[in-house]
PQR file with spaces between the fields and no chain letter, atoms N, CA, C, O and H, PARSE charges and radii, in Angstrom:
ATOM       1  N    UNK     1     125.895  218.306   48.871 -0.4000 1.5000
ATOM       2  CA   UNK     1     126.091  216.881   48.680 -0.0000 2.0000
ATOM       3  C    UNK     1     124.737  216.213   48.476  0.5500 1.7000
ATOM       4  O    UNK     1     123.787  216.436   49.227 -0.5500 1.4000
ATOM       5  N    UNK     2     124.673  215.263   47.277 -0.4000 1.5000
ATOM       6  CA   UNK     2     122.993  214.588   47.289 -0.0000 2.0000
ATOM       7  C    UNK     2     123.370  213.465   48.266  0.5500 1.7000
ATOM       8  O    UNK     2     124.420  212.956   48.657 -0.5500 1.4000
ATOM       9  H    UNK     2     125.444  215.082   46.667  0.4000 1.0000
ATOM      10  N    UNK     3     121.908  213.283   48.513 -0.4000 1.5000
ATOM      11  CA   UNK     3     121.633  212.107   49.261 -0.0000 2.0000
ATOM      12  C    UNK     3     121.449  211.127   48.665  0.5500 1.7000
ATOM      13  O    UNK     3     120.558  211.244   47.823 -0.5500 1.4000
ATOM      14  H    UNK     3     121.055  213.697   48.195  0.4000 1.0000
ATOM      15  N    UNK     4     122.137  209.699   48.754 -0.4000 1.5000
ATOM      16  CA   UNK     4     121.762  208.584   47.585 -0.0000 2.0000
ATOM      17  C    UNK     4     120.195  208.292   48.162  0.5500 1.7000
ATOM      18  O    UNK     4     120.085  207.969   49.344 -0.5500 1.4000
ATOM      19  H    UNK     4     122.860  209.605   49.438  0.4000 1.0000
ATOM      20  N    UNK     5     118.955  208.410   47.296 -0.4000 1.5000
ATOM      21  CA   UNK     5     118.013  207.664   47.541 -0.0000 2.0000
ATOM      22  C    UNK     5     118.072  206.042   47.951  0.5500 1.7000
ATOM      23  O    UNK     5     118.869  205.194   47.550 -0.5500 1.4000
ATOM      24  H    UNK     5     119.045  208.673   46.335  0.4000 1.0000
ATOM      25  N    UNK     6     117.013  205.908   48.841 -0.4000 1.5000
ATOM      26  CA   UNK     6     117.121  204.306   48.533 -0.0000 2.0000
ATOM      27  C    UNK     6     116.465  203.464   47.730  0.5500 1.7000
ATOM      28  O    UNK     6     115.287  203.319   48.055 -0.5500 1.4000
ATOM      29  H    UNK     6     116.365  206.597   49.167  0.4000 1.0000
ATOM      30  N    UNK     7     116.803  202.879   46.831 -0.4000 1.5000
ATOM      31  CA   UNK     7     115.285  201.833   46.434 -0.0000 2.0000
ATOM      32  C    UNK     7     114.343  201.045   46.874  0.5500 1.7000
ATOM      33  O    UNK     7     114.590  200.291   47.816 -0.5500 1.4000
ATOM      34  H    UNK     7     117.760  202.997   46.567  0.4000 1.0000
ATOM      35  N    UNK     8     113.504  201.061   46.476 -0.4000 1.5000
ATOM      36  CA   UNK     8     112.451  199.505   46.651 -0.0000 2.0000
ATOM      37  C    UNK     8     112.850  198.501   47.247  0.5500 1.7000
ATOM      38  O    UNK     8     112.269  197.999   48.209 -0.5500 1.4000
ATOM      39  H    UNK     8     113.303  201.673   45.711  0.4000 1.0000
ATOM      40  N    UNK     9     113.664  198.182   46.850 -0.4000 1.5000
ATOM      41  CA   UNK     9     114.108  196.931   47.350 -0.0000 2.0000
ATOM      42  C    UNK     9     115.469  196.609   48.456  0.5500 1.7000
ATOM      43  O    UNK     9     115.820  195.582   49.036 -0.5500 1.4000
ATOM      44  H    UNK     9     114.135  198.590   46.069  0.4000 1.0000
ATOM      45  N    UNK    10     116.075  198.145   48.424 -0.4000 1.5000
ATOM      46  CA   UNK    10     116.578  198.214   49.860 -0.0000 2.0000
ATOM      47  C    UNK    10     115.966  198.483   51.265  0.5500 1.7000
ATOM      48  O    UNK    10     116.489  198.399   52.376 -0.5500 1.4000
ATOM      49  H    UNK    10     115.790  198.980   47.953  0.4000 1.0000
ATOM      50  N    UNK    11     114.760  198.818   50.910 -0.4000 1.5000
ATOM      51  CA   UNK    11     114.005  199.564   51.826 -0.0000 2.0000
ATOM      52  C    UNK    11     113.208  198.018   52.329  0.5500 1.7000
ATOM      53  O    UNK    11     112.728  197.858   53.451 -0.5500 1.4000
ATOM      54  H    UNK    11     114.335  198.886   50.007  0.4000 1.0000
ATOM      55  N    UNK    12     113.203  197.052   51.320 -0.4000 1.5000
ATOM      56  CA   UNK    12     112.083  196.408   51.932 -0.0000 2.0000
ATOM      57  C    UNK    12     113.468  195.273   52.794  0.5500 1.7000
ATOM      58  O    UNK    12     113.245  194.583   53.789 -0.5500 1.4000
ATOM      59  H    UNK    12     113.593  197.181   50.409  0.4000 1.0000
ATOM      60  N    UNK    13     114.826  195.370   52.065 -0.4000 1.5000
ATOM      61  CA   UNK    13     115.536  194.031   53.295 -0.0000 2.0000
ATOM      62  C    UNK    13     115.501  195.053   54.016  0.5500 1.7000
ATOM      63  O    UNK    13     115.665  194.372   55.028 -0.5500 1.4000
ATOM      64  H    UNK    13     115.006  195.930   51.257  0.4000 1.0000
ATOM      65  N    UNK    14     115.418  196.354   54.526 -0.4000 1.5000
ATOM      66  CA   UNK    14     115.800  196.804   56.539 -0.0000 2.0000
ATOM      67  C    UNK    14     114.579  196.405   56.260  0.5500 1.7000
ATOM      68  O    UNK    14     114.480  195.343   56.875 -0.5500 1.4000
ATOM      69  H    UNK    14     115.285  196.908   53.704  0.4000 1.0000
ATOM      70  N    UNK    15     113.380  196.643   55.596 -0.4000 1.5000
ATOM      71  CA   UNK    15     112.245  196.105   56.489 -0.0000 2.0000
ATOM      72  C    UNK    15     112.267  194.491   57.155  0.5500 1.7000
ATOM      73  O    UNK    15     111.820  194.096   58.232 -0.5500 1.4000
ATOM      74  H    UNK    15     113.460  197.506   55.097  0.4000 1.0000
ATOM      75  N    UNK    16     112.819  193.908   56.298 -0.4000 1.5000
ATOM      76  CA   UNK    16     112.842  192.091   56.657 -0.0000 2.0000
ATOM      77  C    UNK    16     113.767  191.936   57.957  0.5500 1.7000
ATOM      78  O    UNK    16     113.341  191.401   58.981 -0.5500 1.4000
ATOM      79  H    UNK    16     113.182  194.229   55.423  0.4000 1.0000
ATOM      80  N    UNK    17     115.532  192.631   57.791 -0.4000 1.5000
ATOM      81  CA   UNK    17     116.327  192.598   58.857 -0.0000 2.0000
ATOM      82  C    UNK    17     115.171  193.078   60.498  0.5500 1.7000
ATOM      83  O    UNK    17     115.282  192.671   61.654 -0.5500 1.4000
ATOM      84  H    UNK    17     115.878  193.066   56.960  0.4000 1.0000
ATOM      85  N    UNK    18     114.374  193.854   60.018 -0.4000 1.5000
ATOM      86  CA   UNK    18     114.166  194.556   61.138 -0.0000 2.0000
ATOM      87  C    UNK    18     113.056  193.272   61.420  0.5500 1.7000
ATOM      88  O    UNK    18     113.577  192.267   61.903 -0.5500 1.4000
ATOM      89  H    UNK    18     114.284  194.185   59.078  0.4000 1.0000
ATOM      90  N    UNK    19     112.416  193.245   61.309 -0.4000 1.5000
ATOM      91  CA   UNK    19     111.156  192.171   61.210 -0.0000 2.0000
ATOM      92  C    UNK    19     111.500  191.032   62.099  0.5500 1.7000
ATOM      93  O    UNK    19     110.864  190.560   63.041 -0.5500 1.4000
ATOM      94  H    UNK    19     111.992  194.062   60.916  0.4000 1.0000
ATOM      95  N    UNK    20     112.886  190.622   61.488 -0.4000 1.5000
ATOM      96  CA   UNK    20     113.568  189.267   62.160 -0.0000 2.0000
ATOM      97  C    UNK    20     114.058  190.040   63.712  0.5500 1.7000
ATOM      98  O    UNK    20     113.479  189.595   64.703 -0.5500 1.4000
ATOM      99  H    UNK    20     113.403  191.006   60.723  0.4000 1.0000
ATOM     100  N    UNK    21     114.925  190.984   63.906 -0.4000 1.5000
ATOM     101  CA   UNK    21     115.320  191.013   65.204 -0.0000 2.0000
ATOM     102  C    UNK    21     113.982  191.388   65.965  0.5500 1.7000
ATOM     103  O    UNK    21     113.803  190.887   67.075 -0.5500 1.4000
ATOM     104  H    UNK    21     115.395  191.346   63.101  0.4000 1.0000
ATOM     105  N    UNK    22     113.102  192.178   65.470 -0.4000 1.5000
ATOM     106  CA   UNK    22     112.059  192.479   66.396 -0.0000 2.0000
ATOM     107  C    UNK    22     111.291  190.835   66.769  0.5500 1.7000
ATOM     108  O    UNK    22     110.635  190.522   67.763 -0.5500 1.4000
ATOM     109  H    UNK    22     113.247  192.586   64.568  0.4000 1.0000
ATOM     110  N    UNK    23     111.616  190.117   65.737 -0.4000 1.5000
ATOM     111  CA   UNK    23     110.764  188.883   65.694 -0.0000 2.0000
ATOM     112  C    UNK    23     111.200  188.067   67.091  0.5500 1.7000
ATOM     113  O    UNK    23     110.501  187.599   67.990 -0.5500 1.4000
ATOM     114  H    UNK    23     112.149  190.371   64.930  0.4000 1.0000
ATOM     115  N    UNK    24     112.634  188.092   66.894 -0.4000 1.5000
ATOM     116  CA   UNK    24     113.493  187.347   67.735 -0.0000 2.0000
ATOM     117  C    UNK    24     113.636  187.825   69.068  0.5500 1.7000
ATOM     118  O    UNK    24     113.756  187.006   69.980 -0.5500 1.4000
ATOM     119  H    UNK    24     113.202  188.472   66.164  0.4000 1.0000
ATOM     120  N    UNK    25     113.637  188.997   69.285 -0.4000 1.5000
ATOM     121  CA   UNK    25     113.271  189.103   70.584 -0.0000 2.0000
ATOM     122  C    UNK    25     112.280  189.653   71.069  0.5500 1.7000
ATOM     123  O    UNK    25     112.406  190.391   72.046 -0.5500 1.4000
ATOM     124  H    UNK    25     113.540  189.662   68.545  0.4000 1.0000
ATOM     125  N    UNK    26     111.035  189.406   70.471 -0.4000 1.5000
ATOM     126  CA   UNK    26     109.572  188.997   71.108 -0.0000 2.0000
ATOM     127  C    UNK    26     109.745  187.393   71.293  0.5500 1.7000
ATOM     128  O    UNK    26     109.622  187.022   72.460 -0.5500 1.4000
ATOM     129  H    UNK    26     110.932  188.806   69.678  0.4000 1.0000
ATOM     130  N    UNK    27     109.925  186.707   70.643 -0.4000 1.5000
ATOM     131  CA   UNK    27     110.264  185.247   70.731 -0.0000 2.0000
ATOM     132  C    UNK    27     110.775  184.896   72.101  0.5500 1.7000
ATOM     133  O    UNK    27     110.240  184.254   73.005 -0.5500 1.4000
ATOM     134  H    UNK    27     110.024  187.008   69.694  0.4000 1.0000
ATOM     135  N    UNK    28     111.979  185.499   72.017 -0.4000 1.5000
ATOM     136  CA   UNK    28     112.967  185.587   73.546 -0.0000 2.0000
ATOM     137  C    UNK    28     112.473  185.819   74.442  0.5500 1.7000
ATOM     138  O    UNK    28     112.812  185.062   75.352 -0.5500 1.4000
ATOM     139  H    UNK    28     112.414  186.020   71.283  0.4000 1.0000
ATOM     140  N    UNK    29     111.527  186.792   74.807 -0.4000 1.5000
ATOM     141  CA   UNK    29     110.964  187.279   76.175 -0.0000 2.0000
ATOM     142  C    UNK    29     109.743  186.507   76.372  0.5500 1.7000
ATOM     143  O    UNK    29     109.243  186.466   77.496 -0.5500 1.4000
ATOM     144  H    UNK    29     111.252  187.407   74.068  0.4000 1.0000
ATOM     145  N    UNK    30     109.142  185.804   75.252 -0.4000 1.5000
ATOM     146  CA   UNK    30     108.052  185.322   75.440 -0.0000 2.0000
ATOM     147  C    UNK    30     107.935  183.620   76.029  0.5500 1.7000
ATOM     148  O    UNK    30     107.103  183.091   76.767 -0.5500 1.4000
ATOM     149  H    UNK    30     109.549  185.838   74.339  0.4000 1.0000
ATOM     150  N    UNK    31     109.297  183.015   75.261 -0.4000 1.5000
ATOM     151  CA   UNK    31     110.172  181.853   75.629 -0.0000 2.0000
ATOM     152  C    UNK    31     110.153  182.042   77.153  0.5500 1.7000
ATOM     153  O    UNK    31     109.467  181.228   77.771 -0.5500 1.4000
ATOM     154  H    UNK    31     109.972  183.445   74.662  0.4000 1.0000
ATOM     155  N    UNK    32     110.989  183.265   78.064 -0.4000 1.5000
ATOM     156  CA   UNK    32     111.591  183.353   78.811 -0.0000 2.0000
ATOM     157  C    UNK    32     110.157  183.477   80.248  0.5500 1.7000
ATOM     158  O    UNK    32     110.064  182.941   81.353 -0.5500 1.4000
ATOM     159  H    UNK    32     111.547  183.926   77.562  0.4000 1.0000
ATOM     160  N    UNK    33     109.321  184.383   79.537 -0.4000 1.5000
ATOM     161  CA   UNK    33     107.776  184.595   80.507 -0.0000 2.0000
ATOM     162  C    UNK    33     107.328  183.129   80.492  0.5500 1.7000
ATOM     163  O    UNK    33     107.472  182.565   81.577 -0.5500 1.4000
ATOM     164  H    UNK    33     109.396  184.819   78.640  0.4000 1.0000
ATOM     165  N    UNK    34     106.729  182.263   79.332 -0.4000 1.5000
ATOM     166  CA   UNK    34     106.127  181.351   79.661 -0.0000 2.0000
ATOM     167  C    UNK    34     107.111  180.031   79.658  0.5500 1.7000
ATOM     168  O    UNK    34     106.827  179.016   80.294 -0.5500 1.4000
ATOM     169  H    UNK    34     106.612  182.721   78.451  0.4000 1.0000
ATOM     170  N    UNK    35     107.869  180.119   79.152 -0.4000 1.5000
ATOM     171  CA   UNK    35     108.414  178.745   79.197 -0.0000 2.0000
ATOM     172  C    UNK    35     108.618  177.969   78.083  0.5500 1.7000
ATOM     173  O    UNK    35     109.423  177.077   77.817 -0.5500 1.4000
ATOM     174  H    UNK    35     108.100  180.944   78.635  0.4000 1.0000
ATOM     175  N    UNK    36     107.579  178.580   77.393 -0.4000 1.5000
ATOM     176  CA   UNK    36     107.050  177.618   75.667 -0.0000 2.0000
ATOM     177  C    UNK    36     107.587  178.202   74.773  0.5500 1.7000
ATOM     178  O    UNK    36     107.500  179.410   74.552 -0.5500 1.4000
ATOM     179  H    UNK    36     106.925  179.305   77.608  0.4000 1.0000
ATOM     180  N    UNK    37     108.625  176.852   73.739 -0.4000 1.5000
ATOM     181  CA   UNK    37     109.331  177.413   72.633 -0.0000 2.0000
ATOM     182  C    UNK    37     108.364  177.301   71.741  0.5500 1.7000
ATOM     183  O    UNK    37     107.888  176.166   71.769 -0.5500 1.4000
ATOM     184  H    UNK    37     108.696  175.871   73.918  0.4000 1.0000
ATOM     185  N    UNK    38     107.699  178.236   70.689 -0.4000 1.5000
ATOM     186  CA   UNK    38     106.643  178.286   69.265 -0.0000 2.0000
ATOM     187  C    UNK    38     107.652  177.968   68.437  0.5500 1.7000
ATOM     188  O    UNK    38     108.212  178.780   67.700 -0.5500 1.4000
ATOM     189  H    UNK    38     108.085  179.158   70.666  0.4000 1.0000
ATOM     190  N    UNK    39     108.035  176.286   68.560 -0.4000 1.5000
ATOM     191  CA   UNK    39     108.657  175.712   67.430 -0.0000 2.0000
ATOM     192  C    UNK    39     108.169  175.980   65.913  0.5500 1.7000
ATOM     193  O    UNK    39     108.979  176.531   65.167 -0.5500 1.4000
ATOM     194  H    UNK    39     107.580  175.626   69.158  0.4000 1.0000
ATOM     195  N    UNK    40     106.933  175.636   65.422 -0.4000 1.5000
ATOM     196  CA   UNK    40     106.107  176.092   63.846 -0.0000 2.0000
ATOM     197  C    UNK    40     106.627  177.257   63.594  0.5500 1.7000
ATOM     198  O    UNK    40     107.511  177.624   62.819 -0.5500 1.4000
ATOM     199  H    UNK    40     106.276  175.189   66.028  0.4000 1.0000
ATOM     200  N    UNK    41     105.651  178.044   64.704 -0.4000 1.5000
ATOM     201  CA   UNK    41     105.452  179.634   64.389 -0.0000 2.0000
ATOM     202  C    UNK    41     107.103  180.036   64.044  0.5500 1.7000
ATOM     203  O    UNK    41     107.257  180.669   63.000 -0.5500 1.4000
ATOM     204  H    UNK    41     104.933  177.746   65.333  0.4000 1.0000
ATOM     205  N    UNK    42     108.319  179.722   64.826 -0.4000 1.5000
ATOM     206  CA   UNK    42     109.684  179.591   64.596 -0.0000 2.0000
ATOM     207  C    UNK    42     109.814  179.417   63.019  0.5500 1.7000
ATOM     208  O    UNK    42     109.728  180.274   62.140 -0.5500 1.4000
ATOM     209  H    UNK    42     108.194  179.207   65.674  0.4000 1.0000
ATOM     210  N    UNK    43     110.054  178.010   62.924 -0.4000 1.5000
ATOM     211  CA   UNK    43     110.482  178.220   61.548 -0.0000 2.0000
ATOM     212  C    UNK    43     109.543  178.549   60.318  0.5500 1.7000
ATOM     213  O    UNK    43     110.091  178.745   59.234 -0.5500 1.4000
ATOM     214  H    UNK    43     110.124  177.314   63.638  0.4000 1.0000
ATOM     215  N    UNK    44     108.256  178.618   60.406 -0.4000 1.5000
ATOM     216  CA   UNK    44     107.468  179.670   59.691 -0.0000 2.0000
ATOM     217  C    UNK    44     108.304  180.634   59.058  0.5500 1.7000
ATOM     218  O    UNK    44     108.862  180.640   57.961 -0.5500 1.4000
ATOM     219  H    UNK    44     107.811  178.458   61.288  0.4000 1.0000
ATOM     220  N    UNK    45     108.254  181.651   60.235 -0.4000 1.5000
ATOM     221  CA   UNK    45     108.252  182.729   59.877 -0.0000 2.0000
ATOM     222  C    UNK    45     109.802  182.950   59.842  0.5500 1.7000
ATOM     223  O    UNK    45     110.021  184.001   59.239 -0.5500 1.4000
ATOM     224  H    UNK    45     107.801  181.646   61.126  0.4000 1.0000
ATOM     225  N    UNK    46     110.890  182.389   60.237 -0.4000 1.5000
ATOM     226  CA   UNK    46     112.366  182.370   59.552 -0.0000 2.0000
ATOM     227  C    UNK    46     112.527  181.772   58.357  0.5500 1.7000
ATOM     228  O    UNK    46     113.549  181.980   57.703 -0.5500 1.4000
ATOM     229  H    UNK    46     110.712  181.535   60.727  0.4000 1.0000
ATOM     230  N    UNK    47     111.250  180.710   57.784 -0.4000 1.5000
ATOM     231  CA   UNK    47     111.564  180.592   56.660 -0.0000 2.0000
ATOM     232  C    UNK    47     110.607  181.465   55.413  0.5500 1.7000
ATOM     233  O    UNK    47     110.701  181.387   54.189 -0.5500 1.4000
ATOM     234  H    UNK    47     110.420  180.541   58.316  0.4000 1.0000
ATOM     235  N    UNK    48     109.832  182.165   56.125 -0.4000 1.5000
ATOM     236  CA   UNK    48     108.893  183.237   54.745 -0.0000 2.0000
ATOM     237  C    UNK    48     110.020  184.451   54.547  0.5500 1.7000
ATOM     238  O    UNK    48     110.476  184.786   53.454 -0.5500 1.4000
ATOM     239  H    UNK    48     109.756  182.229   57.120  0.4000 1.0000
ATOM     240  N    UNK    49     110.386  185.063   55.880 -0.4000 1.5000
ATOM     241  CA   UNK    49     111.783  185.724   55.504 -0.0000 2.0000
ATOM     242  C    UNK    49     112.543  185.628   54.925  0.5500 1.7000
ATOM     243  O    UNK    49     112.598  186.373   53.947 -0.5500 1.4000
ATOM     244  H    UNK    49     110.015  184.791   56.768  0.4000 1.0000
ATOM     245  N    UNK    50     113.892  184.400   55.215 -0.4000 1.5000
ATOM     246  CA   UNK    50     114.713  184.006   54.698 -0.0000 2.0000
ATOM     247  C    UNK    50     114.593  183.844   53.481  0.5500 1.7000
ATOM     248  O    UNK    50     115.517  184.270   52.788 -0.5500 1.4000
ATOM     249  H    UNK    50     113.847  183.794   56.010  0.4000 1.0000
ATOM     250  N    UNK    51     113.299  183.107   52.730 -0.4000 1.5000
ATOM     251  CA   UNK    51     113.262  183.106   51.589 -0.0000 2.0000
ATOM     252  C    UNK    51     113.067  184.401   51.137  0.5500 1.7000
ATOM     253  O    UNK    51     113.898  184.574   50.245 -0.5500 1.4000
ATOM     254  H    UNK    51     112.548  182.762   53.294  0.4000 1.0000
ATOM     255  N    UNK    52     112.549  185.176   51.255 -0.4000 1.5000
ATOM     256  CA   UNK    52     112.224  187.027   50.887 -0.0000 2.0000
ATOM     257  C    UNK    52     113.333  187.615   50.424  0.5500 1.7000
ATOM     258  O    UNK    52     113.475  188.190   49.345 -0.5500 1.4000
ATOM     259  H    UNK    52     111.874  185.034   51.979  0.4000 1.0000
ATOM     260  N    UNK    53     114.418  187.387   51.615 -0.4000 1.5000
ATOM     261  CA   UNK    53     116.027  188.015   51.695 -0.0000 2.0000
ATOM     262  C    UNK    53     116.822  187.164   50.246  0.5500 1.7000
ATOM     263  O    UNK    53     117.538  187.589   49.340 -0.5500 1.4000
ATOM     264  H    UNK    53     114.303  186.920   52.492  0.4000 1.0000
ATOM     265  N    UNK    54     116.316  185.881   50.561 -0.4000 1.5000
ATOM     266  CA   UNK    54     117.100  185.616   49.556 -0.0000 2.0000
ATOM     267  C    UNK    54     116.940  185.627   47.753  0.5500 1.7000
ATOM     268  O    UNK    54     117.697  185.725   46.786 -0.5500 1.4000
ATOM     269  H    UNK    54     115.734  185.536   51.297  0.4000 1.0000
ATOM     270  N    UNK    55     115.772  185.496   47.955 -0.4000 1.5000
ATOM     271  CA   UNK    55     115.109  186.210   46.343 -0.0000 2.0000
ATOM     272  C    UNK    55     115.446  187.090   45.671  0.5500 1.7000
ATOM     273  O    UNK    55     115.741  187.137   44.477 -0.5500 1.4000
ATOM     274  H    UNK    55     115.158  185.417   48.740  0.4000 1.0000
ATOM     275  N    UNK    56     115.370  188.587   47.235 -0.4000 1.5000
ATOM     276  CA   UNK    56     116.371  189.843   47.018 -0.0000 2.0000
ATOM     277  C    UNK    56     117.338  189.994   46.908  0.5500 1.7000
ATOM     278  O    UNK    56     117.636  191.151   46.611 -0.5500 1.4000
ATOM     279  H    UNK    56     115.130  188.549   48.205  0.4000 1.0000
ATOM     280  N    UNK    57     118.424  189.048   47.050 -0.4000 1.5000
ATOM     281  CA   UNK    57     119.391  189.305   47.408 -0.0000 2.0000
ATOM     282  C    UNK    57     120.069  188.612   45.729  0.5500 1.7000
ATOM     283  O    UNK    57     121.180  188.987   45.354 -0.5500 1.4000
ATOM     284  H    UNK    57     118.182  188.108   47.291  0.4000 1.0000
ATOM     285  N    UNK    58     119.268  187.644   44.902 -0.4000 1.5000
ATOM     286  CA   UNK    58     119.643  187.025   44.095 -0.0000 2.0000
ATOM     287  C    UNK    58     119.397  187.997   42.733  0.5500 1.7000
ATOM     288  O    UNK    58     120.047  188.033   41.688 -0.5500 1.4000
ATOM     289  H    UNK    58     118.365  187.339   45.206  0.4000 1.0000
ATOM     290  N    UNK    59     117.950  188.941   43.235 -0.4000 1.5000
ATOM     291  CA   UNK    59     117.220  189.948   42.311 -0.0000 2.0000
ATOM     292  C    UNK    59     118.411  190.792   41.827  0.5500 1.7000
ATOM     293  O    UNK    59     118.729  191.032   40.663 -0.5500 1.4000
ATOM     294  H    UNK    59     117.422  188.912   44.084  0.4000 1.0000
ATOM     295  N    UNK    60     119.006  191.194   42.974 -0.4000 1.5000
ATOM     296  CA   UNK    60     120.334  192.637   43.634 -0.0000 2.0000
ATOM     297  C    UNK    60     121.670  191.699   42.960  0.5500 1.7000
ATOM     298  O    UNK    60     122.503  192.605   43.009 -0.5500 1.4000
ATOM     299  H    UNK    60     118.748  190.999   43.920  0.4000 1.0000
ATOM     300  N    UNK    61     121.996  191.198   42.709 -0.4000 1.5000
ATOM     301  CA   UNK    61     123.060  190.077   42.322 -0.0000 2.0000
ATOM     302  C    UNK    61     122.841  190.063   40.848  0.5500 1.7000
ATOM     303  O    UNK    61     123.713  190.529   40.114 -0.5500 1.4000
ATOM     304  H    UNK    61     121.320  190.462   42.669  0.4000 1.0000
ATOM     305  N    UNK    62     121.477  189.443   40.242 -0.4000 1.5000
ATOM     306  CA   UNK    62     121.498  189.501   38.850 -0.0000 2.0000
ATOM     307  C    UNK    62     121.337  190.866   38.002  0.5500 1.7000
ATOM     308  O    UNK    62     121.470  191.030   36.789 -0.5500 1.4000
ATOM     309  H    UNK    62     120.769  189.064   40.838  0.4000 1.0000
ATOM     310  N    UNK    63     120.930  192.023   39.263 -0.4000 1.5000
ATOM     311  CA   UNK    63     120.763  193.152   38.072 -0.0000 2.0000
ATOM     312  C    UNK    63     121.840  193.581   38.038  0.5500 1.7000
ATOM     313  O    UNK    63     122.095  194.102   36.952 -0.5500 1.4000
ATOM     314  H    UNK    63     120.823  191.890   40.248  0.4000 1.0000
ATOM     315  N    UNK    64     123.076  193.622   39.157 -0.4000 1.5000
ATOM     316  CA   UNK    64     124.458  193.821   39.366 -0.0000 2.0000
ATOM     317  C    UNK    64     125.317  193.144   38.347  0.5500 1.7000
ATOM     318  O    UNK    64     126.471  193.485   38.090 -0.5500 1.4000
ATOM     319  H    UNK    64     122.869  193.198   40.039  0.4000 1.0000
ATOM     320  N    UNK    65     124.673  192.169   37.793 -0.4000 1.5000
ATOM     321  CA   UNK    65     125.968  191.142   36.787 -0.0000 2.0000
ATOM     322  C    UNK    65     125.445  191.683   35.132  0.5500 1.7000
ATOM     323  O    UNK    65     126.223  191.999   34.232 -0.5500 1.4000
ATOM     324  H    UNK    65     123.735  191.892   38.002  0.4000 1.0000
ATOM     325  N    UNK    66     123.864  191.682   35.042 -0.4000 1.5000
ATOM     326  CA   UNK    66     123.808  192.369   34.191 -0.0000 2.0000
ATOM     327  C    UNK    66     123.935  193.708   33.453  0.5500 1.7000
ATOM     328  O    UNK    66     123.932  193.877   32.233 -0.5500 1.4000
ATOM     329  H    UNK    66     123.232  191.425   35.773  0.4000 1.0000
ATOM     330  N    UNK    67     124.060  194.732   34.530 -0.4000 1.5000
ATOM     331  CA   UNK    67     124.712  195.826   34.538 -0.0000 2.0000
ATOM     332  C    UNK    67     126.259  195.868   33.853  0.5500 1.7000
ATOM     333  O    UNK    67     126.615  196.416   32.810 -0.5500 1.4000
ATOM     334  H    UNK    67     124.063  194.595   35.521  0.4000 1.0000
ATOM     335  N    UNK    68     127.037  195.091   34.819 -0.4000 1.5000
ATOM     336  CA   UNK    68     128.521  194.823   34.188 -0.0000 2.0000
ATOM     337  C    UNK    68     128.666  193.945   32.826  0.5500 1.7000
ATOM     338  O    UNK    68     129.618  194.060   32.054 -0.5500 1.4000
ATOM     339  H    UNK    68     126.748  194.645   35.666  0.4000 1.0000
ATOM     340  N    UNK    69     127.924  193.338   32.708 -0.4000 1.5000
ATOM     341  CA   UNK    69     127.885  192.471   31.468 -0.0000 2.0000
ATOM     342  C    UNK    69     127.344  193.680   30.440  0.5500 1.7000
ATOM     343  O    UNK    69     128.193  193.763   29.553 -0.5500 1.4000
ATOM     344  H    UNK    69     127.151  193.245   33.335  0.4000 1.0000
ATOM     345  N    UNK    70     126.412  194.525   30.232 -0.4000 1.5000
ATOM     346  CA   UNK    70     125.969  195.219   29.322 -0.0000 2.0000
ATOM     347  C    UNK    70     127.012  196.563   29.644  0.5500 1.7000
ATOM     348  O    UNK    70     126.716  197.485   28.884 -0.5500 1.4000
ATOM     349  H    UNK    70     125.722  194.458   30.953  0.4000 1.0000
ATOM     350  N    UNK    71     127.972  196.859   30.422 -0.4000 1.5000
ATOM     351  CA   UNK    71     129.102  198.011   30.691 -0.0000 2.0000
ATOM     352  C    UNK    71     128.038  199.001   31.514  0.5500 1.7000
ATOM     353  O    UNK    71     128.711  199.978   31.840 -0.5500 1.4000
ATOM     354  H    UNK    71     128.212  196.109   31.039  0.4000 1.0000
ATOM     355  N    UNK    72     127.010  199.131   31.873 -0.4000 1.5000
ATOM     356  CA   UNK    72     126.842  200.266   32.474 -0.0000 2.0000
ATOM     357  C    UNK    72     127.228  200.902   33.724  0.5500 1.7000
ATOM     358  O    UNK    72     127.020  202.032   34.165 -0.5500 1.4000
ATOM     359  H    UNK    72     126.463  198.337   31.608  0.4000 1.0000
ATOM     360  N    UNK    73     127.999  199.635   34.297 -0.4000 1.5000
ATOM     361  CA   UNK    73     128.919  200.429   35.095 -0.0000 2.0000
ATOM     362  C    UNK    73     130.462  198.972   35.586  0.5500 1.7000
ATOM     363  O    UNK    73     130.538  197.762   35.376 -0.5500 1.4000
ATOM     364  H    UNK    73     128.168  198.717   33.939  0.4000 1.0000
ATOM     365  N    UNK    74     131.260  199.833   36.173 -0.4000 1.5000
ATOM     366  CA   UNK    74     132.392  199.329   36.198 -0.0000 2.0000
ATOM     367  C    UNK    74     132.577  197.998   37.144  0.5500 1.7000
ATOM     368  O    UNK    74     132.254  197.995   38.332 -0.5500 1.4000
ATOM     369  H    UNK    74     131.198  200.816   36.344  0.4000 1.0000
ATOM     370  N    UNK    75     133.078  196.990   36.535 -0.4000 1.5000
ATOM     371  CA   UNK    75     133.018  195.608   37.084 -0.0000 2.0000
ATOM     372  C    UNK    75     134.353  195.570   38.654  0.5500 1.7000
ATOM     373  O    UNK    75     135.581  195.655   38.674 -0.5500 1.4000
ATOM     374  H    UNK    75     133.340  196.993   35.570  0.4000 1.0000
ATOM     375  N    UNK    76     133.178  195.381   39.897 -0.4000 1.5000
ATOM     376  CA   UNK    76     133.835  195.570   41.425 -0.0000 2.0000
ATOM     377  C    UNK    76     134.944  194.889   41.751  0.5500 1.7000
ATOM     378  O    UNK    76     135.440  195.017   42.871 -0.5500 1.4000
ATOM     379  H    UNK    76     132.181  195.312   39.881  0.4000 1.0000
């Protein structure tokens, strides 16, 4: 049986998914030790992500429509 490789660009959203939960709970314990919510640093860095994911996710979407639009593979 082959193994489906992954691409580029699947490899980099687990990198982002992972990024965010590791993010989030360093956040959590650090909230919880001192007391202090890092409001900025917060949405900073949920929004350099979020935007990342969603770029990819629009990248993964348009090569998917153009694929089916040119037939190279079967419309889901």
């Amino acid at each position: 049986m082959k193994k489906k490789k992954l691409s580029g660009l699947d490899k980099y959203l687990i990198f982002s998914f992972t990024c965010l939960i590791v993010f989030t709970i360093v956040m959590i314990i650090v909230q919880t030790i001192t007391g202090v919510m890092q409001d900025t640093l917060i949405t900073c860095f949920f929004s350099v992500f979020g935007g990342e994911l969603l770029m990819c996710a629009l990248i993964k979407r348009l090569k998917i429509k153009k694929e089916v639009q040119y037939g190279e593979i079967d419309e889901p």
